[in-house]
C-alpha positions as CSV (number, residue, x, y, z in Angstrom):
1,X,0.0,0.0,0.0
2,X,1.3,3.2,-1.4
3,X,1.2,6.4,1.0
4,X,-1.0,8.0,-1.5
5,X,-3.1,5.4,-1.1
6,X,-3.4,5.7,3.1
7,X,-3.7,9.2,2.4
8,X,-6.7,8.9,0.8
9,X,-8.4,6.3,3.0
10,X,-9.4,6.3,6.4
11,X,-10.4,3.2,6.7
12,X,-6.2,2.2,5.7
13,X,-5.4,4.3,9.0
14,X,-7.9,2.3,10.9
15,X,-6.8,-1.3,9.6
16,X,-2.7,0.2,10.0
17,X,-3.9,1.2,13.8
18,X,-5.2,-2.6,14.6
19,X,-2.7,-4.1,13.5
20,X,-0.3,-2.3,14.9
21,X,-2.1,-2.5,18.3
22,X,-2.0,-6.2,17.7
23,X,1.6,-5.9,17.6
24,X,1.8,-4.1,20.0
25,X,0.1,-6.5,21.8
26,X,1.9,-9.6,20.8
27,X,5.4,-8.0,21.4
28,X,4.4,-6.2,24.7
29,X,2.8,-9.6,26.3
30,X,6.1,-11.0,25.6
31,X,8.9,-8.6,26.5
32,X,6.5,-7.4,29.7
33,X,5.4,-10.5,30.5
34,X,7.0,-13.6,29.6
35,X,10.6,-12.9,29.7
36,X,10.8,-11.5,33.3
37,X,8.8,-14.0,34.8
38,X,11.4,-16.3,33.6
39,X,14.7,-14.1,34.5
40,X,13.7,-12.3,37.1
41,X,14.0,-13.1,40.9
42,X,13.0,-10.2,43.1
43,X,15.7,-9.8,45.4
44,X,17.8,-13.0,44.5
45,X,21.0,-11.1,42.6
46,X,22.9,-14.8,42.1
47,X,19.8,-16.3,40.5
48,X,19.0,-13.3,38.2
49,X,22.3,-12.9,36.7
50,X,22.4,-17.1,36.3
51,X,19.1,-16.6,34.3
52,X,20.5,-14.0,32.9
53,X,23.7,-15.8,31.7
54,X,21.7,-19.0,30.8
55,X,19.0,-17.2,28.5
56,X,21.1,-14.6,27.2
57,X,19.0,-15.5,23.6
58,X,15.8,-14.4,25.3
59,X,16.7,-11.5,27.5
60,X,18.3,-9.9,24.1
61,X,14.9,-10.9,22.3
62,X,12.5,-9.5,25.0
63,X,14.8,-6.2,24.1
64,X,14.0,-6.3,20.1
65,X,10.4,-6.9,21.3
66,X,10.2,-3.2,23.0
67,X,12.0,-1.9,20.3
68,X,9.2,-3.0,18.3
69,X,6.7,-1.6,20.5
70,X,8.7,1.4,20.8
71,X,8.2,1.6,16.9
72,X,4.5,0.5,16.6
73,X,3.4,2.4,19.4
74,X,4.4,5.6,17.8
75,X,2.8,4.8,14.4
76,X,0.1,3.8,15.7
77,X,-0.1,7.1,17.7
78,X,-0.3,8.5,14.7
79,X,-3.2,6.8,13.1
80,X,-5.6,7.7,16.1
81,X,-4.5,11.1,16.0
82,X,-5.7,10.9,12.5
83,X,-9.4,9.3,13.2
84,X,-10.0,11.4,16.2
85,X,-9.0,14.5,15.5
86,X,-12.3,15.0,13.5
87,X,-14.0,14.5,17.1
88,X,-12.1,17.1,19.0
89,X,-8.6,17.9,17.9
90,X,-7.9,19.7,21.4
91,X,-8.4,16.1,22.8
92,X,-6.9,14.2,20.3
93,X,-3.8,16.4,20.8
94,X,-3.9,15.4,24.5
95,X,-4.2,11.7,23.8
96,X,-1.4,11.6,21.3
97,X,1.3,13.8,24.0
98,X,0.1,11.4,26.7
99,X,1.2,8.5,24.3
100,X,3.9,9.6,23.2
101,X,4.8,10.7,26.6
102,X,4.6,7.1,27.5
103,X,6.9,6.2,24.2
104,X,9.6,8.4,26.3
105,X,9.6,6.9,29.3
106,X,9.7,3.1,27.1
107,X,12.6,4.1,25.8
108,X,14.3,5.1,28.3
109,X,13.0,2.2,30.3
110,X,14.9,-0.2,27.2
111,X,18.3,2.0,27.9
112,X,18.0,0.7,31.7
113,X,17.5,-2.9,30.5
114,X,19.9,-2.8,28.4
115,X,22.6,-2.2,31.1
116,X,22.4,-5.5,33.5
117,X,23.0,-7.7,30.1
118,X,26.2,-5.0,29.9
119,X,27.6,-5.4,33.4
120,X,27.0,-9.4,33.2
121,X,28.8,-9.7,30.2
122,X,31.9,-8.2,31.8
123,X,31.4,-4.0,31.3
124,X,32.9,-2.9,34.4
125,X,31.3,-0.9,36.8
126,X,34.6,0.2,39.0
127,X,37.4,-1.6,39.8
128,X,36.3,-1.9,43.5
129,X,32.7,-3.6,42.5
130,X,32.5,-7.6,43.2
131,X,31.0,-10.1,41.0
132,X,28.2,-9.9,43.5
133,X,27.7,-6.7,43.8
134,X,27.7,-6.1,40.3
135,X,25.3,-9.1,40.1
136,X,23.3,-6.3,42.7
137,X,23.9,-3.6,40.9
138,X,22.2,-5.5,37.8
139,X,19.2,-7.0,40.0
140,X,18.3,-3.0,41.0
141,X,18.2,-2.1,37.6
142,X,15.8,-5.0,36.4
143,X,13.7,-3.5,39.4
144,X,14.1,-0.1,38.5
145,X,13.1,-1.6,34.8
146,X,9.3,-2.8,36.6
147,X,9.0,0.7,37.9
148,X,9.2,2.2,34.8
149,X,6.8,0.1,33.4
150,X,4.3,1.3,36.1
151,X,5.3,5.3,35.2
152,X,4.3,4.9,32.1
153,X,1.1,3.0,32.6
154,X,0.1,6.0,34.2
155,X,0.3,8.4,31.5
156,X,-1.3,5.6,28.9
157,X,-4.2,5.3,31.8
158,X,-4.3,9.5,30.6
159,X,-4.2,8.3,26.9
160,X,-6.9,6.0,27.9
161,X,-9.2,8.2,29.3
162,X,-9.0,10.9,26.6
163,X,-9.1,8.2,23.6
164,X,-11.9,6.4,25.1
165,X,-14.0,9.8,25.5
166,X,-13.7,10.6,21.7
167,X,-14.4,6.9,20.5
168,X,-17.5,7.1,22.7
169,X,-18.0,10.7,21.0
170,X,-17.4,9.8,17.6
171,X,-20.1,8.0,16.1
172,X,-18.0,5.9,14.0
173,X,-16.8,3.2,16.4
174,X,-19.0,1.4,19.0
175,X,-19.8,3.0,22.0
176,X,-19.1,0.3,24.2
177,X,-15.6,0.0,23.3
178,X,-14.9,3.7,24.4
179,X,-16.6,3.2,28.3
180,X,-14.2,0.5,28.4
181,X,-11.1,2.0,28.0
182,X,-12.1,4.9,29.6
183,X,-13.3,2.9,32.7
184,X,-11.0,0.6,32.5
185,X,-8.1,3.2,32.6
186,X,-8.2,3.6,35.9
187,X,-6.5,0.4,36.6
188,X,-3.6,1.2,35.1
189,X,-3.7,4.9,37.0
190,X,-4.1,3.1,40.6
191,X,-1.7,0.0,39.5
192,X,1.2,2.8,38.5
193,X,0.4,5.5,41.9
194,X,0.1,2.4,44.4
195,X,3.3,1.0,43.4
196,X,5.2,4.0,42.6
197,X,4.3,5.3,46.2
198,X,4.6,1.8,47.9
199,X,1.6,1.6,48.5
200,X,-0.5,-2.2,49.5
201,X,-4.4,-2.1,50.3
202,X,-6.1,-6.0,48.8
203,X,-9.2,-3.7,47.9
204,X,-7.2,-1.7,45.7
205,X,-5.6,-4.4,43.9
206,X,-8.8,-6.4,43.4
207,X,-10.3,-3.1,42.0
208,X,-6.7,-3.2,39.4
209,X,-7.4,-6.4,38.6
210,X,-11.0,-6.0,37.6
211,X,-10.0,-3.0,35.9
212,X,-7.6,-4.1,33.8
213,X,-9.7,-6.9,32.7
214,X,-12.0,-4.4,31.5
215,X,-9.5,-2.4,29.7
216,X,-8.0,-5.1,28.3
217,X,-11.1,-6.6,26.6
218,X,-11.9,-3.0,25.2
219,X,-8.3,-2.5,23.9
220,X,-8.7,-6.1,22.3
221,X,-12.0,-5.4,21.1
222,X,-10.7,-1.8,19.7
223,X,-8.0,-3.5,17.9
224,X,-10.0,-6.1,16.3
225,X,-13.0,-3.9,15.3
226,X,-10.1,-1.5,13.8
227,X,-8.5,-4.4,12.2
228,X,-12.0,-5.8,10.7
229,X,-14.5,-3.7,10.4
230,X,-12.1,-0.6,9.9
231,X,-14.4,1.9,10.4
232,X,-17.9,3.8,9.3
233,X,-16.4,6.1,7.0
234,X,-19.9,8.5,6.3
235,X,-20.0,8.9,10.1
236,X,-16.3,10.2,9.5
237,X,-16.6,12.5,6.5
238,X,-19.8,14.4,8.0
239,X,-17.5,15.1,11.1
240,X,-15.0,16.8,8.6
């Protein structure tokens, strides 16, 4: 598909968004979820770095896999910027800078994970650091790395809550997919300020988890429906 060609039809930007949410998706599940639950032992620095060492193949492809994201996430920015701005371009605007705001703190989130696969593969740190407490050193980063996930989850819960007003506003996607990202939203707000701010309540995370379920499913839905369906492109024009 040319540019010319996406240029001239909406419904291109709509399929290009779903898929690249799917992406997203696919890529994101992986890096965020997969690969530290098989590295990763919270406050076990030996263990970490001997995951580490043994799955250097899959630590370096959970890396590619946020690049990716990194990539797909600002296209995709894009796209919706493009479909919604017909809705309210004020609002678009502020949907977009929260995403890309998020794309920021991603990056710099892959920079930081990037550095424990340096130190284990022999960059020094100082000629006074031990194995183990570069081993340390490299377990606080991976930490440090979850954090960062959280931050940014809290500027896409702003993304969220802005995207899912104007899909619920626009009149050419389904209502019901825009409550639930904007409901939904929330979870990733109260995950991100709970664990930023060390925060444990059970009623709070039960409310995350039922949250994020929500969001999820309307994100999914979202993706698909863009993916599918595309989108009702009369409904568009006469917002034009």
């Amino acid at each position: 598909m040319t540019l010319l060609n996406l240029e001239k039809s909406p419904k291109s930007y709509a399929r290009t968004a779903g898929a690249m949410y799917l992406l997203i998706a696919i890529c994101g599940g992986f890096s965020i979820g997969y690969v530290p639950s098989v590295l990763l032992m919270s406050g076990d620095a030996l263990k970490t770095a001997s995951n580490i060492d043994a799955h250097q193949g899959l630590y370096r492809l959970g890396i590619f896999a946020d690049v990716i994201v990194v990539f797909a996430e600002i296209i995709l920015t894009a796209m919706l910027y493009h479909l919604l701005k017909p809705v309210n371009k004020t609002l678009s605007m502020i949907a977009a800078l929260a995403r890309l705001s998020m794309v920021l703190v991603m990056a710099i989130n892959i920079l930081i994970y990037i550095i424990p696969l340096a130190l284990l593969n022999g960059i020094p740190l100082s000629d006074t650091f031990t194995l183990a407490q570069t081993q340390t050193v490299a377990l606080a980063l991976l930490e440090v790395h979850q954090y960062g996930i959280y931050i940014w989850g809290i500027l896409f819960g702003l993304h969220l809550i802005a995207l899912g007003y104007l899909v619920i506003n626009a009149g050419y996607f389904p209502k019901i997919l825009g409550w639930a990202m904007m409901i939904g939203s929330f979870g990733y707000i109260v995950e991100g300020l709970t664990a930023v701010t060390f925060t444990e309540n059970t009623l709070l995370s039960m409310l995350v988890i039922g949250l994020l379920v929500l969001v999820t499913i309307g994100e999914l839905s979202f993706a698909i429906y863009l993916l599918i369906k595309g989108m009702n492109i009369t409904a568009w024009k006469d917002r034009i």
